[in-house]
C-alpha positions as CSV (number, residue, x, y, z in Angstrom):
1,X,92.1,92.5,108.4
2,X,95.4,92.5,107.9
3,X,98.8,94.4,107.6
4,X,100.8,94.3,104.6
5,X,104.8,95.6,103.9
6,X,105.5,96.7,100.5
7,X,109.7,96.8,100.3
8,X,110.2,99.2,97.4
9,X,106.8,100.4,97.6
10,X,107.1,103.4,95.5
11,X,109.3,102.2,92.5
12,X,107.1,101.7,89.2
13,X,106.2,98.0,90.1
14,X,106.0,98.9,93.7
15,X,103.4,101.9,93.4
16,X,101.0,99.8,91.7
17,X,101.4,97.2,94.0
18,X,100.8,99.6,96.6
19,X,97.5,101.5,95.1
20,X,96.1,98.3,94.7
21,X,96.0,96.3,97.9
22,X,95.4,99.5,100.0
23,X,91.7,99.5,97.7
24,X,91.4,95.7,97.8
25,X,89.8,95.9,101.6
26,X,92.1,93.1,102.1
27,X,94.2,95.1,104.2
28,X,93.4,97.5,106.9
29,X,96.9,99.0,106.9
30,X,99.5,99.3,104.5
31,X,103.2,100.5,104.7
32,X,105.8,101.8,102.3
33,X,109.0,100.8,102.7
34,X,111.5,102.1,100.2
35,X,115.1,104.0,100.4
36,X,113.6,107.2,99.0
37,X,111.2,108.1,102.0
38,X,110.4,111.9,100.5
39,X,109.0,110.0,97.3
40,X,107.3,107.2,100.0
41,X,105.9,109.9,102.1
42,X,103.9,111.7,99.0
43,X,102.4,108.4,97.7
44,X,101.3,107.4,101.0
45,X,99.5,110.9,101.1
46,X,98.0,110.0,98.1
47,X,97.0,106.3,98.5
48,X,93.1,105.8,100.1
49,X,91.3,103.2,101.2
50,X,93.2,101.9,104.4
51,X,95.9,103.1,106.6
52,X,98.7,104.2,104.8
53,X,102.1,104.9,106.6
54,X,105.7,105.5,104.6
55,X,109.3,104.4,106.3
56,X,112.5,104.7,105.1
57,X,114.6,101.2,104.6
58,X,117.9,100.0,103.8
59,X,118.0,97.0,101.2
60,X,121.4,96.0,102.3
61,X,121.1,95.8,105.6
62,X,119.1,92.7,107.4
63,X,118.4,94.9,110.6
64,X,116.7,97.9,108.5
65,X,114.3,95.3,106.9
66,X,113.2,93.3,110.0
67,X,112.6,96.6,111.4
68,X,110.2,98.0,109.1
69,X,108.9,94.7,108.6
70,X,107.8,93.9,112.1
71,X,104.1,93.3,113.1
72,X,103.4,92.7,109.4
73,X,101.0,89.8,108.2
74,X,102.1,89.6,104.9
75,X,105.7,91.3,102.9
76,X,105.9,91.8,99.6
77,X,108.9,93.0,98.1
78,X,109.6,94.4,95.2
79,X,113.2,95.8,95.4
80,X,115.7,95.1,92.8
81,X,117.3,93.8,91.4
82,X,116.5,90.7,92.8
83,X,120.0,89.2,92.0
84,X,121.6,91.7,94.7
85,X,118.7,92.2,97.2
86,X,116.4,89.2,96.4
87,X,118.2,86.9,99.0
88,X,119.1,89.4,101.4
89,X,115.7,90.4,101.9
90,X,114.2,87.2,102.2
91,X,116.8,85.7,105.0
92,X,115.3,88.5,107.0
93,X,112.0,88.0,106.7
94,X,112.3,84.1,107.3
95,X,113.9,85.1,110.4
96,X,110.9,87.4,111.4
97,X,108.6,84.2,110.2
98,X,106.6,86.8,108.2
99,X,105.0,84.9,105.3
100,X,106.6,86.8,101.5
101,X,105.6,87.6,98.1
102,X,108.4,88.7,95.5
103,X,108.4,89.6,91.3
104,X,112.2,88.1,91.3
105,X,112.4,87.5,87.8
106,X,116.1,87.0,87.9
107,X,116.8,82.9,87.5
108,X,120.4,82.7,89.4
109,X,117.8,85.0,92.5
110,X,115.5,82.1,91.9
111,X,117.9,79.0,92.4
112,X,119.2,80.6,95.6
113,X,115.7,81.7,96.9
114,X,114.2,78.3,96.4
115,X,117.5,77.0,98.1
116,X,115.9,78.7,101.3
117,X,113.0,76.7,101.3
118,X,114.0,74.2,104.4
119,X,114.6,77.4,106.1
120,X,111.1,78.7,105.3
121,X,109.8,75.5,106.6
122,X,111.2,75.4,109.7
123,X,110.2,79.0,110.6
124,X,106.5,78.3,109.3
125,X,106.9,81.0,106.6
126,X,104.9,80.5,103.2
127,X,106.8,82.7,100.6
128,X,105.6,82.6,96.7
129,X,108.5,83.6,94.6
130,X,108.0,85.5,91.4
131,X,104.9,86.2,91.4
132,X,104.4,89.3,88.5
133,X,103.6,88.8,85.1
134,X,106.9,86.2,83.9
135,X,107.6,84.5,86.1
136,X,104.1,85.3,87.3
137,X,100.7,85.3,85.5
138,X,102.7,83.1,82.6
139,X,103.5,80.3,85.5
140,X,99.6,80.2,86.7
141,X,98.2,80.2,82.9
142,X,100.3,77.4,82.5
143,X,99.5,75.2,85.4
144,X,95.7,75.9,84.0
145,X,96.2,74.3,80.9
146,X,97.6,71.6,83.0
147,X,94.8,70.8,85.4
148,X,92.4,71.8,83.3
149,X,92.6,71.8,79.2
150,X,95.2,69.1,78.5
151,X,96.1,65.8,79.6
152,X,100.1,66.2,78.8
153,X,101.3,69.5,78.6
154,X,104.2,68.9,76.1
155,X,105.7,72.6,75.2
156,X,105.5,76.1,76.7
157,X,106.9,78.9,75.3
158,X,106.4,82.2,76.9
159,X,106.9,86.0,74.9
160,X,106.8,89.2,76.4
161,X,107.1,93.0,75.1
162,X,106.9,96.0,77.1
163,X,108.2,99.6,76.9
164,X,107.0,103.1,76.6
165,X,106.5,104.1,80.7
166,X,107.3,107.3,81.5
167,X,109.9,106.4,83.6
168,X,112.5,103.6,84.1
169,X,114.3,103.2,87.3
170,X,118.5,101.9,86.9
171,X,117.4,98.8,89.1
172,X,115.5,97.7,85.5
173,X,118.1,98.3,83.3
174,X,120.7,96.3,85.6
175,X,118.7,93.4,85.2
176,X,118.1,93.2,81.5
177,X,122.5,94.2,81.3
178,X,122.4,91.1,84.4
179,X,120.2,88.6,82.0
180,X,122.2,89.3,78.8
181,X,125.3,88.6,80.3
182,X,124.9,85.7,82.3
183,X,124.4,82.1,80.5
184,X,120.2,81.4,79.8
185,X,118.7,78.8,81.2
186,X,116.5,76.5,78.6
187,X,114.7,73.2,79.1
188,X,115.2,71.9,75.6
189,X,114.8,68.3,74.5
190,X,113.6,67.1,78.0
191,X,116.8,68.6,79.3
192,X,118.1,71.7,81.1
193,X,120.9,73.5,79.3
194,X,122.3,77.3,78.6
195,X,122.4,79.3,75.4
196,X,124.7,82.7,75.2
197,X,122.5,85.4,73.6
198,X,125.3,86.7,71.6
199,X,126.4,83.1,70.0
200,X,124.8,80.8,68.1
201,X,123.3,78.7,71.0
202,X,121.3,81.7,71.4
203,X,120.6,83.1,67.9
204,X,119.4,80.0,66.9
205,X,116.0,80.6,69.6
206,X,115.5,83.9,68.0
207,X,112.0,84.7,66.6
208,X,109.5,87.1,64.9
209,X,106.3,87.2,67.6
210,X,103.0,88.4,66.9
211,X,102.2,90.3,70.0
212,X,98.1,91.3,70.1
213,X,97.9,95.1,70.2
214,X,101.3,96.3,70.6
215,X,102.9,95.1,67.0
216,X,105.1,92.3,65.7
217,X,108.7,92.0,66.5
218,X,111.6,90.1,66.9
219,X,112.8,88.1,70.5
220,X,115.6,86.9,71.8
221,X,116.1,84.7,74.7
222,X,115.3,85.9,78.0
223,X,116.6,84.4,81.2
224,X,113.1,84.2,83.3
225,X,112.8,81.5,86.1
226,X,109.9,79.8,84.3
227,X,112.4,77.8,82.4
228,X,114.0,76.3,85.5
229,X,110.6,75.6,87.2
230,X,107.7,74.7,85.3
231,X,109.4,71.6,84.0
232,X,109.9,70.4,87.9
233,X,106.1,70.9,88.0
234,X,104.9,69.7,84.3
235,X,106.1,65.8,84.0
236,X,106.8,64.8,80.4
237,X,106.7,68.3,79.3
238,X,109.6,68.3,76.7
239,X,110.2,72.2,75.9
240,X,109.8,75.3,77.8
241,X,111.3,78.9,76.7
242,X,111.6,82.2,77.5
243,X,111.9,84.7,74.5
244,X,111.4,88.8,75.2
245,X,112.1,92.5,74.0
246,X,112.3,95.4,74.9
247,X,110.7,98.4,73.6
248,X,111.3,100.2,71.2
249,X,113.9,97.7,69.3
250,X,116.0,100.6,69.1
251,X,116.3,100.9,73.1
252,X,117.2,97.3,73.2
253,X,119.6,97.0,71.0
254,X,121.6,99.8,72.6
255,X,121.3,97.9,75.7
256,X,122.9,94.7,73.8
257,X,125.5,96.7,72.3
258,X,126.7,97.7,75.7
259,X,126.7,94.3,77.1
260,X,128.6,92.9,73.6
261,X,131.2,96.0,74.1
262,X,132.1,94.6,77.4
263,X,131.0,97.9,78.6
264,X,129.0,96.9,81.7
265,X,132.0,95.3,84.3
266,X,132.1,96.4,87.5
267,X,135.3,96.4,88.0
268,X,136.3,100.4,88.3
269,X,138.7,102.0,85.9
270,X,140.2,105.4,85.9
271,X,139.2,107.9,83.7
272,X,140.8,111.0,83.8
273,X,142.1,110.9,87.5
274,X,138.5,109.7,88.6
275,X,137.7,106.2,89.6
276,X,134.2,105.1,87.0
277,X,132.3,101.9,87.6
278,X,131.9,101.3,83.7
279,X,128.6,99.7,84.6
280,X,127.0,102.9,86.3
281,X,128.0,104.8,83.6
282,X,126.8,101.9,80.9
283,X,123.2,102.8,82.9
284,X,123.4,106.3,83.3
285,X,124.3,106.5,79.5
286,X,121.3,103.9,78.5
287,X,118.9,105.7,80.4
288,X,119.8,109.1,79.3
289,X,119.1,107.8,75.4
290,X,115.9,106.2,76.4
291,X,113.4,109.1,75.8
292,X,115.0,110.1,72.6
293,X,115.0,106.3,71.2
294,X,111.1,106.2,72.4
295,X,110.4,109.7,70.7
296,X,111.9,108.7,67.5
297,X,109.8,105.3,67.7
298,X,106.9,107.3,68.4
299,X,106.0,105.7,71.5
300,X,104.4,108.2,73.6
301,X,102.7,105.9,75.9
302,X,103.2,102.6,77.8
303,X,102.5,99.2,76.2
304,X,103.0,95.6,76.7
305,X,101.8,92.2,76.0
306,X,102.2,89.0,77.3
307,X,101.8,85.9,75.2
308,X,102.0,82.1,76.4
309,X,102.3,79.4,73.7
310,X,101.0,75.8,75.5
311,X,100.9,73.0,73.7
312,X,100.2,69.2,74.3
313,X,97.6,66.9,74.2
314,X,93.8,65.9,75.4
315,X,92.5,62.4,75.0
316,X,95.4,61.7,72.5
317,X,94.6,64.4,70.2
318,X,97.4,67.5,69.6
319,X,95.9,70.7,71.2
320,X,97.3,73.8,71.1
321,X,96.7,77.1,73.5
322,X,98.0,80.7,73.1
323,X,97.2,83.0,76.0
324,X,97.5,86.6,75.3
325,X,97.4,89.7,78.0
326,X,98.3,93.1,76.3
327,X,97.4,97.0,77.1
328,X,98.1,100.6,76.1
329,X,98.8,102.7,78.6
330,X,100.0,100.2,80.8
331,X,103.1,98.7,80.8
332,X,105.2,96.9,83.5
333,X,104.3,98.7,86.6
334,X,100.8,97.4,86.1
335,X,101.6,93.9,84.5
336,X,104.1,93.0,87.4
337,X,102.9,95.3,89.8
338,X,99.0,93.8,89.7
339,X,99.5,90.0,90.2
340,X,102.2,90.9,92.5
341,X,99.2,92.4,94.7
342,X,97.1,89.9,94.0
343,X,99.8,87.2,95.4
344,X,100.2,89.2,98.7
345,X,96.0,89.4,98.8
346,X,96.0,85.2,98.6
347,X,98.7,85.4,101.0
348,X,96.7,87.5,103.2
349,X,93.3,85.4,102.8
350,X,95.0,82.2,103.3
351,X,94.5,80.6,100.4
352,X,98.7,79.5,100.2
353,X,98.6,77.4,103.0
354,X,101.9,75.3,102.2
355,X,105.1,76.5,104.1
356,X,108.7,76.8,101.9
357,X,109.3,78.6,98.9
358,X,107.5,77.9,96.5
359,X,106.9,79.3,92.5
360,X,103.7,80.2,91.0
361,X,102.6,77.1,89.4
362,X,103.2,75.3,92.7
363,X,100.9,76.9,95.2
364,X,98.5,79.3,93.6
365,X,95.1,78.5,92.3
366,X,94.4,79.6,89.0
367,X,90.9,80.1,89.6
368,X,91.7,82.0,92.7
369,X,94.0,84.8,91.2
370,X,91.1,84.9,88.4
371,X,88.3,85.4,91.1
372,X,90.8,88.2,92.9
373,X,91.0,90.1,89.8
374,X,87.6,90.8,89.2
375,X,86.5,91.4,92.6
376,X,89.3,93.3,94.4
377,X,91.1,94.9,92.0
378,X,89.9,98.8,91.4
379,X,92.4,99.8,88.7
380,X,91.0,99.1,85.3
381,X,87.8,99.2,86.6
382,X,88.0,96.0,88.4
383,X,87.4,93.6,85.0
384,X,89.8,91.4,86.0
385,X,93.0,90.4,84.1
386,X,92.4,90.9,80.4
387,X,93.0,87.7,78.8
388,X,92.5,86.2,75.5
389,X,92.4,82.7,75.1
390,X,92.7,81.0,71.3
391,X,92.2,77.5,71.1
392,X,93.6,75.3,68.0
393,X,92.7,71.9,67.2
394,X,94.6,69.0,65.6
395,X,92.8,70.3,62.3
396,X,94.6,73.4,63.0
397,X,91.1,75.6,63.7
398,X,91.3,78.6,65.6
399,X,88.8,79.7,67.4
400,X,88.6,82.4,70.5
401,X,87.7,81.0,73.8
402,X,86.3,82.8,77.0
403,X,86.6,80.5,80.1
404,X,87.1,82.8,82.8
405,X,83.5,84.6,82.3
């Protein structure tokens, strides 16, 4: 049995996390680590099924972590935004040669985590990077098709919608206002480049996605690591995207006029005497508008999907697979905060053996996380991750497929 650190264990990706490796019976003892220790303290009186302890840590400071870290087996963090904390956090736990899990879905957090992977090595530290839904799930769905349904995996575009939890942290919000701003990484053509969201580089990527159960809408591009990685991992593979929203539309398209208004520098200005961060207030503002925007839409509950395009060939004939994971009443707590647990369980159980840093598709059996869902996971029932699977042919039949059992 084993002992397990969740860093921002009671945020709304973090308490999931949390609930479900203290039932998996992977771990005999579990601790919370997060800033806010009064809101630590009451989920660990809540959690059951191993030891369950709550401490109070500082994010940006290396000491606090390697404290609260020490005597662990396995860390999994899940403080963010990963562009500020991501590499703070994992220098310290490389120096503790604690083997990591993280859900960075930030790619410029990405490039610099991976950066650390000598580092990793030499301490004998295994740490899988981005390990939620995308980057995540998407990343080990993909490396299926790969192994196991096609012989060249030619194009992967990934979608994703989510909204509708009760509650949304500022850490969130900062990262979509982060990932609109900054330029988005593509692998178009065979070749890395950028697109701008707001110019036509990035218009021209924009799309209308059927999303299975939670309604049809329009994406934009979405700055996810999967475009920088995969295509070191899938040879010959000529496209792979990243398009997402935001729900309701509504929501997100406040959140874009903020960044288009120049509205989110953090650079202070005075206002009235007083010193303002226009950022912080950007946030503050977004969030304060979010439950009237998701009353107005009528969403009154979490939702999400997750759909992954794959398409390439299998004994020279064009094959095309479109993997699909949606819910009600779950949104991203449980889509990133599930495979995130499941990433620190295969940590745990030794199943990553390889030492560095390391994505998804690079060290984790898809068969694995599949057998870990359905066995150790108690929320949902333990069913295991609900995916659906369509296969299309060079005829262009569709037909539903069920090869997980």
């Amino acid at each position: 049995m084993a002992k397990v650190t969740v860093l921002g264990g009671c945020g709304g990706v973090g308490t999931v996390a949390s609930e479900t490796l203290a039932g998996s019976g992977v771990f005999s003892e579990l601790v919370i680590a997060d800033v806010n220790i009064e809101k630590a303290k009451e989920l660990a009186r809540k959690i059951k099924g191993c030891k369950v302890t709550a401490v109070a840590v500082d994010a940006n400071k290396p000491a606090s972590i390697k404290k609260v870290i020490a005597g662990s087996d396995v860390v999994l963090n899940c403080v963010g935004p990963f562009y500020k904390y991501g590499p703070i956090i994992l220098k310290a736990v490389i120096e503790s040669k604690i083997n990591y899990v993280d859900v960075c879905d930030d790619f410029d957090a990405t490039e610099l985590i991976l950066a650390m992977d000598k580092d990793a090595k030499k301490a004998g530290v295994s740490a899988l990077i981005g390990m939620g839904s995308s980057p995540g799930i998407a990343n080990v769905l993909v490396r299926f098709c790969a192994d196991s349904l096609l012989d060249q995996v030619e194009a992967v575009d990934i979608y994703h919608a989510h909204g509708g939890e009760k509650a949304e942290g500022p850490a969130v919000v900062k990262h979509r206002i982060h990932s609109m701003e900054a330029p988005i990484p593509m692998f178009l053509n065979g070749k890395f480049t950028t697109v701008n969201m707001f110019q036509e580089s990035g218009k021209a990527l924009e799309e209308v996605c059927e999303f299975q159960d939670v309604g049809t809408y329009s994406v934009y591009a979405y700055p996810h690591p999967e475009t920088i990685t995969l295509p070191k991992y899938l040879k010959g593979v000529k496209r792979v995207t990243n398009l997402g929203l935001v729900l309701p539309p509504d929501y997100a398209e406040l959140i874009k006029g903020m960044v288009r208004l120049g509205a989110t520098s953090e650079k202070p200005i005075e206002v009235q005497g007083q010193k303002v961060i226009p950022l912080e207030f950007a946030v503050t503002y977004i969030l304060s508008q979010r439950p009237r925007l998701n009353k107005e839409a009528g969403l009154n509950q979490a939702m999400g999907c997750l759909k992954i395009v794959v398409k390439g060939s299998k004994g020279g004939e064009k094959n095309t697979y479109i993997f699909s994971m949606s819910s009600r009443g779950q949104g991203m707590g449980e889509g990133t905060g599930v495979p995130a647990a499941l990433g620190a369980m295969l940590m745990a159980m030794g199943k990553i053996k390889d030492k560095g840093v390391f994505p998804p598709e690079a060290c984790v059996n898809p068969l694995d996380v599949l057998e870990l869902a359905k066995t150790r996971v108690k929320l949902g029932g333990g069913k295991g991750l609900p995916i659906v699977i369509e296969h299309i042919d060079k005829t262009g039949k569709s037909q539903k497929l069920n090869l997980f059992g």
